[in-house]
Residue, then its C-alpha position, 0 to 999 in steps of 0.5 A: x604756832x606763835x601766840x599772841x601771849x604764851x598761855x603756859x606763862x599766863x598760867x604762872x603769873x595768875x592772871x585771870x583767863x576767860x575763856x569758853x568751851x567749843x564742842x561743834x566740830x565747826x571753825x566758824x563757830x571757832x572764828x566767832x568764839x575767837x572774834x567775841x574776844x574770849x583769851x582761851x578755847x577750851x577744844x572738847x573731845x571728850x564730849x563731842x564728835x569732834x575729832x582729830x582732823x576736826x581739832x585741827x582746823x579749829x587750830x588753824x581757824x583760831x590761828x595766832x588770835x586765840x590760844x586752843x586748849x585740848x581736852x583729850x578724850x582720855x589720858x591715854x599715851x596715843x591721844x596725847x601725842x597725836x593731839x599735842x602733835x596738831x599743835x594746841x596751847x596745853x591739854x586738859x586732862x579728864x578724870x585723873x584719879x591720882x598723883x601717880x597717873x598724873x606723873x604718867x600723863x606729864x611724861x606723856x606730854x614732855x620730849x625727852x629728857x623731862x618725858x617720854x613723848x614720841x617725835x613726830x612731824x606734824x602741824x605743831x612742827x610747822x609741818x618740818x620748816x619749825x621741827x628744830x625750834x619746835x622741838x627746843x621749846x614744846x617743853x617749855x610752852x606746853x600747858x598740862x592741866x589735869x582735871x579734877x572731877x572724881x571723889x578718888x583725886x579729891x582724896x589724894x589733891x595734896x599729892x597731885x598738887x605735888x606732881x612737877x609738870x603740871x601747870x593748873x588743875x580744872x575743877x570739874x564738878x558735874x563729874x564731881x557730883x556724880x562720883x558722890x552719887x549726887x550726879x548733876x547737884x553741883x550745888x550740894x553743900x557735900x559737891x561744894x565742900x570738896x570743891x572747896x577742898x580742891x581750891x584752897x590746897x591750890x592756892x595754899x601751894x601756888x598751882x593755878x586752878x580753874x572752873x567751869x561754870x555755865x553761868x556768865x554772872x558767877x566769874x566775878x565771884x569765882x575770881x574773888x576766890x582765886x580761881x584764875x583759868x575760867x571757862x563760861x559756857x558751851x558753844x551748844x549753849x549759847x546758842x540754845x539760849x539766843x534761839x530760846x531768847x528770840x522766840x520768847x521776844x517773837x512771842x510776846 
């Protein structure tokens, strides 16, 4: 699949990327996202029924319009390349704990020689017609974003960074909060300062980082901060408070 930008090479020259996080398993919901102008989706299927079958028609709704960043269920080799195999921007990652599984992930995601990804022939191969071309550029076009969201990677952040192939790492603070045993307080000034932690070893070595927030009103800030790869909100979300704001109008 050609994008209209190649998101991987975005990611290098650290330009802010807004982007929103789709968990129905719906290519309407993904046309909509798509049409609202957002310049990435993030394709959720940690938390969602969402799955690879659903993945891929979210793909093929958004087309060329909209780079898809998967966030696969786990970093597990299989999910890796039947998910890469549909044909997203790049991955997400969940709870990466250190350097060393996180240079396992990355092989996971690169053909050989840089890695150990199996060859098959799907969607992202453009279904055999695109398998030579596919195959000469997936290293280079393909994003790896590792997720960082427990305490254990937040203590080794100096190594991870430190891993080639990774393109960006995610800040994932209501996971975060949780392994402090502060579970859903992302807030907490203790939350706040190994969030913190993470984000200056990034822009201290260059590697792009990112931020979900739920809170459209906080991006400016976060792009002060150096925080380049934003995603706002959940499709869940948005529509939970556009029903909540019609009936609170209805009402009055």
């Amino acid at each position: 699949m050609v994008f209209m930008f190649n998101f991987r090479q975005k990611l290098k020259e650290g330009k802010p990327l807004i982007g929103t996080l789709q968990a129905l398993n719906s290519p309407e919901v993904t046309e909509m996202l798509v049409a609202a102008g957002f310049d990435w989706l993030w394709v959720d299927l940690e938390h969602s029924t969402i799955d690879a079958e659903g993945a891929q028609r979210i793909l093929q709704a958004a087309g060329s319009n909209c780079p898809c960043v998967i966030r696969v269920p786990s970093g597990d080799q299989v999910w890796i390349k039947k998910l890469l195999d549909i044909g997203p921007a790049g991955v997400i990652i969940p709870l990466v704990r250190s350097a060393r599984e996180a240079a396992g992930i990355v092989q996971f995601c690169r053909y050989p020689p840089e890695g150990t990804r199996s060859v098959g022939l799907s969607r992202a191969h453009g279904y055999g017609m695109r398998f030579d071309e596919y195959l000469a550029t997936a290293n280079q076009n393909v994003a790896v974003i590792m997720q960082i969201e427990d305490i254990a990677a937040v203590k080794e952040i100096e190594n991870i960074v430190k891993v080639p192939g990774i393109d960006a790492l995610m800040i994932g603070p209501y996971d975060l909060s949780g392994t402090m045993g502060k579970i859903g307080q992302v807030n907490h000034p203790e939350v706040q300062a190994q969030v913190e932690k993470v984000r200056q070893v990034c822009l201290d070595t260059g590697m792009p980082v990112g931020i979900f927030t739920t809170n459209p009103e906080e991006v400016k800030s976060l792009i002060k901060k150096g925080y380049t790869l934003i995603a706002v909100g959940i499709d869940t979300i948005f529509l939970g408070r556009a029903l909540t704001q019609a009936l609170e109008i209805i009402k009055k």
